[in-house]
VOGU-3710 file (C-alpha; in Angstrom, 3 decimals, decimal comma):
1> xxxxxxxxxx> 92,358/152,783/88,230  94,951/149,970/88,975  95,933/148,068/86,001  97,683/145,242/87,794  96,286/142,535/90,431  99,609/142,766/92,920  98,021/146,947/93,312  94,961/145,548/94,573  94,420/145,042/98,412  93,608/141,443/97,987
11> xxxxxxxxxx> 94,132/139,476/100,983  97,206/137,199/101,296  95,414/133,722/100,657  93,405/135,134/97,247  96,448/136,856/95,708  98,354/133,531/96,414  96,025/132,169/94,018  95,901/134,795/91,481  99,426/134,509/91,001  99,538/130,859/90,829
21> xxxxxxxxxx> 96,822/131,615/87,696  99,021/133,535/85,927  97,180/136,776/86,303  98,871/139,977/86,255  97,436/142,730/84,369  93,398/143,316/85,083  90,929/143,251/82,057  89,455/146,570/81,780  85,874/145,330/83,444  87,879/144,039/86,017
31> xxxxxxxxxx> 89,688/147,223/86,715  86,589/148,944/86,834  84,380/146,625/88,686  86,536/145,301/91,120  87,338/148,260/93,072  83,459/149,036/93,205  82,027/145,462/94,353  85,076/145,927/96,758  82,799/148,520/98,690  79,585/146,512/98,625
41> xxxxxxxxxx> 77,770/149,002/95,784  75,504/147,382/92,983  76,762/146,831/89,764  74,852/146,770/86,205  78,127/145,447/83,792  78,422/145,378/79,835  81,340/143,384/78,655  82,356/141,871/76,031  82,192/137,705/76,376  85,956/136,705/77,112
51> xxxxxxxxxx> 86,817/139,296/79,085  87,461/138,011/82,200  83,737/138,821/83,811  84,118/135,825/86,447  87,414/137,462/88,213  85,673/140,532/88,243  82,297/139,614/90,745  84,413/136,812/92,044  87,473/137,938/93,876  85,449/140,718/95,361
61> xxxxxxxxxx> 83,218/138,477/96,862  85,659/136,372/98,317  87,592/138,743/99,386  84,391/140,374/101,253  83,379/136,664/102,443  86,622/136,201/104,398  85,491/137,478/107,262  83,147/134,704/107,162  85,580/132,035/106,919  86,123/129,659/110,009
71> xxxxxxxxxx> 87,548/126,025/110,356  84,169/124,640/112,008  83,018/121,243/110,692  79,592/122,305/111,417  77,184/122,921/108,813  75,413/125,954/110,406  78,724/127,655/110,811  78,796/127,838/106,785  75,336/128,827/105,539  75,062/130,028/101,581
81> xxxxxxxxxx> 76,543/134,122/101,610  77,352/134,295/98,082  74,645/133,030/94,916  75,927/132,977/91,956  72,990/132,531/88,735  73,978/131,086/85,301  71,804/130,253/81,939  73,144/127,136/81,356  75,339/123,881/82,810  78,460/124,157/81,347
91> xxxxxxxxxx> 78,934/127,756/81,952  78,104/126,948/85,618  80,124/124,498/85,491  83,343/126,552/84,534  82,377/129,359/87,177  82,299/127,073/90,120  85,999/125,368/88,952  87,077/128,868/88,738  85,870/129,973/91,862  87,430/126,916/93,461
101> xxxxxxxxxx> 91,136/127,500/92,215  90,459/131,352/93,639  89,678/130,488/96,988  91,415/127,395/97,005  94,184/128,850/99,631  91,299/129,497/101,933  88,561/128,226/104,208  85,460/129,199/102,286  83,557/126,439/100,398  81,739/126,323/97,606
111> xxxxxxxxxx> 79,111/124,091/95,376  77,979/123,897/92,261  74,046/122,780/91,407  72,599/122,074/88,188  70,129/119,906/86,376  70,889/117,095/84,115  72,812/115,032/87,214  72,081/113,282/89,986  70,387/115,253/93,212  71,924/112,953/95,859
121> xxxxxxxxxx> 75,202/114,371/95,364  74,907/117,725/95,207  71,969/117,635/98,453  75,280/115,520/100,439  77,465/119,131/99,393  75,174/121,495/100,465  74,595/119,537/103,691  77,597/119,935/104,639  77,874/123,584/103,952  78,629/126,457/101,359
131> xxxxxxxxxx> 79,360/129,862/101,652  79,687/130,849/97,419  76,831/128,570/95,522  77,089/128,488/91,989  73,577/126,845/90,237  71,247/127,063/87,120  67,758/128,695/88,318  66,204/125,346/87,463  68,185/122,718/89,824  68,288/125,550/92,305
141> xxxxxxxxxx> 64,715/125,779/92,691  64,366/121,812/93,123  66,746/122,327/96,159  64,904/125,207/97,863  61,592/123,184/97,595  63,708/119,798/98,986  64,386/122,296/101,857  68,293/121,187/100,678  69,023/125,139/100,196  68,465/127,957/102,883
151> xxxxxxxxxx> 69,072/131,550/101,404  68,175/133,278/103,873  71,528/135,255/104,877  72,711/135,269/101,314  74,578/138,367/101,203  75,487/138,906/97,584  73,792/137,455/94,590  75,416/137,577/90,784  73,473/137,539/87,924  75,730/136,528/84,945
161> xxxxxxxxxx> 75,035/136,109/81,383  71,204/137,899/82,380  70,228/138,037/78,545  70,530/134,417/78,400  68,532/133,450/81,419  65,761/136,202/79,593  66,033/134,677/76,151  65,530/130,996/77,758  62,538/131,725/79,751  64,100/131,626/83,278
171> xxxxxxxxxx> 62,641/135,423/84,371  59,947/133,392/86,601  62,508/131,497/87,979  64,533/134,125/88,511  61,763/136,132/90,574  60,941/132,996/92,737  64,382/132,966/93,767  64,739/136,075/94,696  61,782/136,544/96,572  63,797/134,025/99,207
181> xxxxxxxxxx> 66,473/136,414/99,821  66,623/138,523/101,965  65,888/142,417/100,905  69,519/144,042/102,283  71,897/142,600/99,853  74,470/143,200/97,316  73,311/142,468/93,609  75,349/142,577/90,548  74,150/141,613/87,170  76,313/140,755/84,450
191> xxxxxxxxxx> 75,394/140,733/80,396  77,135/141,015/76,668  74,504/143,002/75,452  71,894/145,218/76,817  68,301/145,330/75,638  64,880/146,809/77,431  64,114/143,469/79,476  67,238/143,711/81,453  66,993/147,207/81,965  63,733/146,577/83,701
201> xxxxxxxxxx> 65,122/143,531/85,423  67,959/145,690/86,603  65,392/148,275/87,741  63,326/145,996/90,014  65,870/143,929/92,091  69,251/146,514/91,946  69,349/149,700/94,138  71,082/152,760/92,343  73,527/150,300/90,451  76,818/151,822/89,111
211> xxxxxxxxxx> 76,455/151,106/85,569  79,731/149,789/84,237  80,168/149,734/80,403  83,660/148,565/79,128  81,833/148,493/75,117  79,642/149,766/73,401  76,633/147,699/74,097  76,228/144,594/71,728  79,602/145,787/70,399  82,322/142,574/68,683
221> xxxxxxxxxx> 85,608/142,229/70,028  87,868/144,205/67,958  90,349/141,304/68,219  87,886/138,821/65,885  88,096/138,891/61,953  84,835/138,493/60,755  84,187/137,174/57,337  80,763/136,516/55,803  80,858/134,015/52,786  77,538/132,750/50,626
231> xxxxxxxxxx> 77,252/129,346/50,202  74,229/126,946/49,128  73,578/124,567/51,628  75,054/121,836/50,070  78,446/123,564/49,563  79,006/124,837/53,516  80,627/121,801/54,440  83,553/122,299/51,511  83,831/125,877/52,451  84,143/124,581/56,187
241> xxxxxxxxxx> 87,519/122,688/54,761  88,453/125,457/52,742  88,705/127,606/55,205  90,217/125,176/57,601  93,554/124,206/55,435  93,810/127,336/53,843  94,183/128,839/57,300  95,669/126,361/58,701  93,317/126,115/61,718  93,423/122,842/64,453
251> xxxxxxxxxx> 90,592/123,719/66,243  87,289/125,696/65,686  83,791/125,841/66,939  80,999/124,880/64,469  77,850/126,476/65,353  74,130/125,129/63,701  70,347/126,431/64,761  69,161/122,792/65,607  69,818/119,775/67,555  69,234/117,737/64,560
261> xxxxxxxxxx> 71,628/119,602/62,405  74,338/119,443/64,714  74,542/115,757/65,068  74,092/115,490/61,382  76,871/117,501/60,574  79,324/115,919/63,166  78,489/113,009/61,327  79,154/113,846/58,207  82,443/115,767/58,920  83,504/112,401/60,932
271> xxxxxxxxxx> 83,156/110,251/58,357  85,327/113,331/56,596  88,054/112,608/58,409  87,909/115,012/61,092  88,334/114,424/65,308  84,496/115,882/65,596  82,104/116,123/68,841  78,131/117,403/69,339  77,360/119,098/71,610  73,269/119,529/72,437
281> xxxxxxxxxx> 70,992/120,187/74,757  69,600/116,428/73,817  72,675/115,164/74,998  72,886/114,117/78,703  74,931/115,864/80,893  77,795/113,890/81,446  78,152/113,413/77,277  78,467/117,175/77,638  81,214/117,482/79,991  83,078/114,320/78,015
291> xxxxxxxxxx> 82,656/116,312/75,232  83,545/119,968/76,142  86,417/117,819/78,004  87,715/116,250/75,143  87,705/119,420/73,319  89,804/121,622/75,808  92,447/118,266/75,579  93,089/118,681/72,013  91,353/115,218/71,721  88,745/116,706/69,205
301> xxxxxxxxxx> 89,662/118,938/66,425  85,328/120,464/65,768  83,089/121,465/68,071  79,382/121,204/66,523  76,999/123,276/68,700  74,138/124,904/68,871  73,662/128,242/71,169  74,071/126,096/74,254  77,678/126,514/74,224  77,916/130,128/72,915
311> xxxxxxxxxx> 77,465/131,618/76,299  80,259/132,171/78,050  82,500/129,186/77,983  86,107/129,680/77,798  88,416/127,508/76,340  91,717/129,388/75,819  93,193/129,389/72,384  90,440/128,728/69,885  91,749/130,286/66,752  88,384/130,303/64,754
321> xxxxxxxxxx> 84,570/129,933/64,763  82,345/129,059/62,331  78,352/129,679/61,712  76,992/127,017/59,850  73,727/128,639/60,249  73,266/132,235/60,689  71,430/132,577/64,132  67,947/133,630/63,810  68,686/136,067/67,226  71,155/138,339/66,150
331> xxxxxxxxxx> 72,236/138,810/69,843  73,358/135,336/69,835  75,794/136,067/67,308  77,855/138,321/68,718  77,943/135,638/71,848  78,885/132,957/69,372  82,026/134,501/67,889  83,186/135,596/71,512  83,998/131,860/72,111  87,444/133,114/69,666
341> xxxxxxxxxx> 89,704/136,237/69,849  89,339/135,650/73,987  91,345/137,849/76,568  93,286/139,772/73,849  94,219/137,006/71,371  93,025/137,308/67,491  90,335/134,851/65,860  88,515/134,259/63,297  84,533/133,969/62,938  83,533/132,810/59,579
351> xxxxxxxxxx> 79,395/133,105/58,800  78,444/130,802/55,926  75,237/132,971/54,581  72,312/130,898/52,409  70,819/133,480/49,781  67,330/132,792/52,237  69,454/134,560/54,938  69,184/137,920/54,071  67,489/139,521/56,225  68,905/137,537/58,946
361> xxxxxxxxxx> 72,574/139,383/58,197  70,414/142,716/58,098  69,590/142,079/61,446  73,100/141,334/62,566  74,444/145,058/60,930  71,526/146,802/63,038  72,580/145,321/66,492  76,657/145,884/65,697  75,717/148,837/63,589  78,593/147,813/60,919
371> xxxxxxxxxx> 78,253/147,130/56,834  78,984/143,701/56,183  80,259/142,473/52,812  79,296/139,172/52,146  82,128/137,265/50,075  82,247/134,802/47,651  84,819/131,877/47,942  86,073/130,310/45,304  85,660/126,512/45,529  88,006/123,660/44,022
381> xxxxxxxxxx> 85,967/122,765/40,947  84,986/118,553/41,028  86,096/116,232/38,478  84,225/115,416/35,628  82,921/111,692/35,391  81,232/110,313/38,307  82,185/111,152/42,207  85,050/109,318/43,611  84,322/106,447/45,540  85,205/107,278/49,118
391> xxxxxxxxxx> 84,020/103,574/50,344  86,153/101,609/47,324  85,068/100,020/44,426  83,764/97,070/45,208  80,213/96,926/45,737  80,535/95,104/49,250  82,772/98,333/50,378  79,802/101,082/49,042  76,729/101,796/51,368  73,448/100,639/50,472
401> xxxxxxxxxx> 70,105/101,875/51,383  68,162/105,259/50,716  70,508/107,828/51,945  73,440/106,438/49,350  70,084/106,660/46,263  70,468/110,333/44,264  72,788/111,861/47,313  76,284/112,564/47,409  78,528/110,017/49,395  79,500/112,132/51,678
411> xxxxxxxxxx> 76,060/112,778/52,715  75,390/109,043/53,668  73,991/108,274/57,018  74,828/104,567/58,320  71,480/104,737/60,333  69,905/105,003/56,854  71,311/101,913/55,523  69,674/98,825/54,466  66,049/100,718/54,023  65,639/100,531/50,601
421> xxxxxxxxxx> 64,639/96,899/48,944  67,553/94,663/48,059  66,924/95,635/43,780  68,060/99,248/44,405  70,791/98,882/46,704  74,073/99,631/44,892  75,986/97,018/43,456  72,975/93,870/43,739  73,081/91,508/41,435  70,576/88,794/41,490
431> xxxxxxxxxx> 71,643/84,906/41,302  70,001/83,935/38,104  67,191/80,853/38,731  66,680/78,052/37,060  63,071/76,833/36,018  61,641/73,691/35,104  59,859/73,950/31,678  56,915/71,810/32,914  56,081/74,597/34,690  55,758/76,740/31,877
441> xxxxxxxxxx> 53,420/74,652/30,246  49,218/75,417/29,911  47,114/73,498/31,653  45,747/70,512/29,377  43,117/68,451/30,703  43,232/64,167/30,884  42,387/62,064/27,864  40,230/59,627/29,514  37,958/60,068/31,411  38,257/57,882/34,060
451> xxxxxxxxxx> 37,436/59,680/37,667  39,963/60,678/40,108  41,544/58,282/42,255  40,161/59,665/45,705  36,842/59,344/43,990  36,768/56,029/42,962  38,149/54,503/46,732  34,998/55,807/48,347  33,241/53,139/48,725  29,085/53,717/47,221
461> xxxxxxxxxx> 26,276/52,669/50,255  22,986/51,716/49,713  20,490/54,204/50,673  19,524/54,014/54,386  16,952/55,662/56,407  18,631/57,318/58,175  19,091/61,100/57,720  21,702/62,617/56,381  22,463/65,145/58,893  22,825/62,332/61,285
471> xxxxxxxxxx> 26,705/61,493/61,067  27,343/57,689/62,074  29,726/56,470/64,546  33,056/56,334/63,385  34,533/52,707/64,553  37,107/52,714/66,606  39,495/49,575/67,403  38,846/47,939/70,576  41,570/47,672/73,328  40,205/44,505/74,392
481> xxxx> 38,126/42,115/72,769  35,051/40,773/75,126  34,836/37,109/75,856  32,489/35,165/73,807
//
């Protein structure tokens, strides 16, 4: 096997690219899978995330597409040869930039499709054309029933990250989709870790794959220090810190089990001090890109996420990653700490373990099969006396309302403030009122006993025969007097 890219026949136009990249030496999946997608074969991978999976379908397929390539304006001269499948946006996302920058030197197009954005768009590109599309199963599916998408000479089809589109409930998606392709075609299916359901996904759609395996299946990057500390839930945040100056570390990825969690926590370590970003699936797209944009610019020092980013994104130089929670699928933690320790460089993944999370860490040691000691860290103790007032002194400067009542400061939640009544917000003081004593007195009844005065101006009439259910007309001044 060639270990470098200038050994590979790669046509003039791709390895212009790859060099521009900075590539020279090949991972060792794309050592091994290159050459075989190079001769149109079938391909069931296992690598490690951060490897450098996306080179290794990617240039193949270009390079096999380039006899495709042609200068034509016209739409039907560039029909859809290449699919590419991905769990979620981002990571589809980062493909289809990738894939750009490859063939960037050439005349092969390519699109991107996926939900959370505007259709209009993306039906405007494929309109015009695409021979590699890059899409989530979801957003693809809209476009095939729009009649925006034709697949029917799509020549190779990639199924990256598979586990993930399994875990997320895209299998029926993914078999509606490939019932529009045509039957003679390439397929190559991608995953970190292999369990029975892709086995038997691999077994319906691939013929006679060549199984590549660069890892043990389900198998850490060697490169990644894992440490396991216990913590109480209320003490994860000041092991977070710990960790973070004792190491020195700029950047990190925080990873939680919930939405809710996550934007809790970025709000609490923001109002710590600390450039922090969510990042959820409740955000909208575009927050998600600002986000994941921000992060990759040094702009934002924490990441909070949940297991939407843990798939496959790379951002280059992430020295460490943190588990808030521990995940309740232990696949998804060996996907979380491959965000650090990426194409050869060391990390750090630090687990923060609850005492109810034992048998969540058993499950981790029976995928990896590896003991893991769970430390204890040893926490600067907190003055005596009351906590310090991070808002001031005054009672103006100190939040008010029910989050601030029998919590920590640091746990205070603007959104929460001014729900309690005004007498238990901190620092109210009520103006002091001044009563009039007559006020204060008993009632005491008159001396005389003379009769009220509205009773004594109504007049007394003589009895009349008239009933009294009969009310008599009320007399009303005249505008004009008659003439006598």
């Amino acid at each position: 096997m060639t270990d470098s890219f200038s050994n590979l026949s790669l046509a003039p136009t791709l390895a212009r690219a790859v060099a521009e990249m900075g590539y020279e030496s090949m991972t060792p999946i794309q050592a091994q899978a290159i050459p075989v997608v190079l001769t149109g074969q079938d391909v069931m991978g296992a690598a490690q995330t951060g490897t450098g999976k996306t080179a290794a379908f990617s240039l193949p397929l270009l390079q096999r597409l380039l006899k495709h390539e042609n200068p034509s304006t016209s739409p039907a001269r560039h029909p859809v040869r290449a699919l590419v499948l991905l769990p979620t946006r981002e990571l589809a996302d980062q493909v289809a930039q990738q894939i750009k920058m490859y063939a960037k030197y050439t005349q092969l197009r390519s699109a991107v499709v996926f939900g959370g954005m505007d259709m209009k768009p993306q039906t405007l590109e494929l309109k015009k054309g695409v021979e590699v599309l890059v899409a989530t199963p979801g957003r693809l599916l809209d476009h095939i029933e729009a009649k925006n998408a034709v697949l029917n000479q799509v020549e190779y089809v990639v199924l990256d990250e598979a586990d993930r589109m399994l875990d997320i409930g895209f299998l029926p998606d993914l078999q509606r989709i490939l019932s529009y392709l045509p039957k003679q075609r390439t397929t190559l299916l991608f995953s970190a870790t292999f369990s029975p359901e892709i086995k038997r996904l691999a077994g319906s759609y691939l013929q006679d794959p060549i199984t590549i395996e660069v890892a043990r299946p389900n198998e850490t990057a060697s490169t990644v220090e894992q440490r396991f500390y216990a913590a109480q839930d209320d003490d994860k945040r000041r092991v977070i810190r710990k960790v973070l100056d004792d190491r020195g570390i700029k950047q990190a990825f925080i990873f939680v089990n919930s939405k809710l969690g996550c934007g809790r926590l970025a709000r609490s370590l923001e109002r710590e001090g600390l450039r922090t970003a969510a990042l959820h699936g409740d955000k909208s797209q575009d927050e998600r890109l600002k986000a994941l944009e921000a992060f990759k610019q040094g702009e934002v020092d924490l990441l909070v996420c949940t297991d939407v980013a843990a798939r496959g994104l790379d951002i280059k130089d992430v020295p460490a990653v943190f588990n808030f929670d521990v995940p309740f699928n232990a696949e998804d933690y060996v996907h979380r700490i491959g965000r650090t320790g990426r194409a050869g460089a060391s990390g750090l993944a630090v687990t923060l373990v609850s005492p109810s999370d034992t048998r969540l860490v058993g499950d981790i040691e029976k995928l990896i099969k590896k003991k893991l000691d769970v430390e204890t860290l040893q926490l600067d103790t907190r003055p005596a006396g009351p906590a310090p007032e991070k808002w001031g002194t005054r009672a103006e400067d100190r939040p008010r309302g029910r989050a601030y009542e029998g919590r920590r400061r640091d746990d205070f939640d603007p959104r929460d403030a001014l729900d309690a009544p005004r007498e238990r917000r901190s620092g109210f003081r009520p103006a002091p009122v001044n009563r009039d004593p007559f006020f204060e007195k008993p009632y005491e009844a008159a001396a005389t006993d003379t009769s009220p005065s509205w009773e004594a101006s109504v007049p007394k009439t003589a009895r009349s025969s008239i009933s009294a259910n009969i009310k008599p007309k009320r007399k009303v001044a005249a505008l004009f007097k008659s003439g006598d």
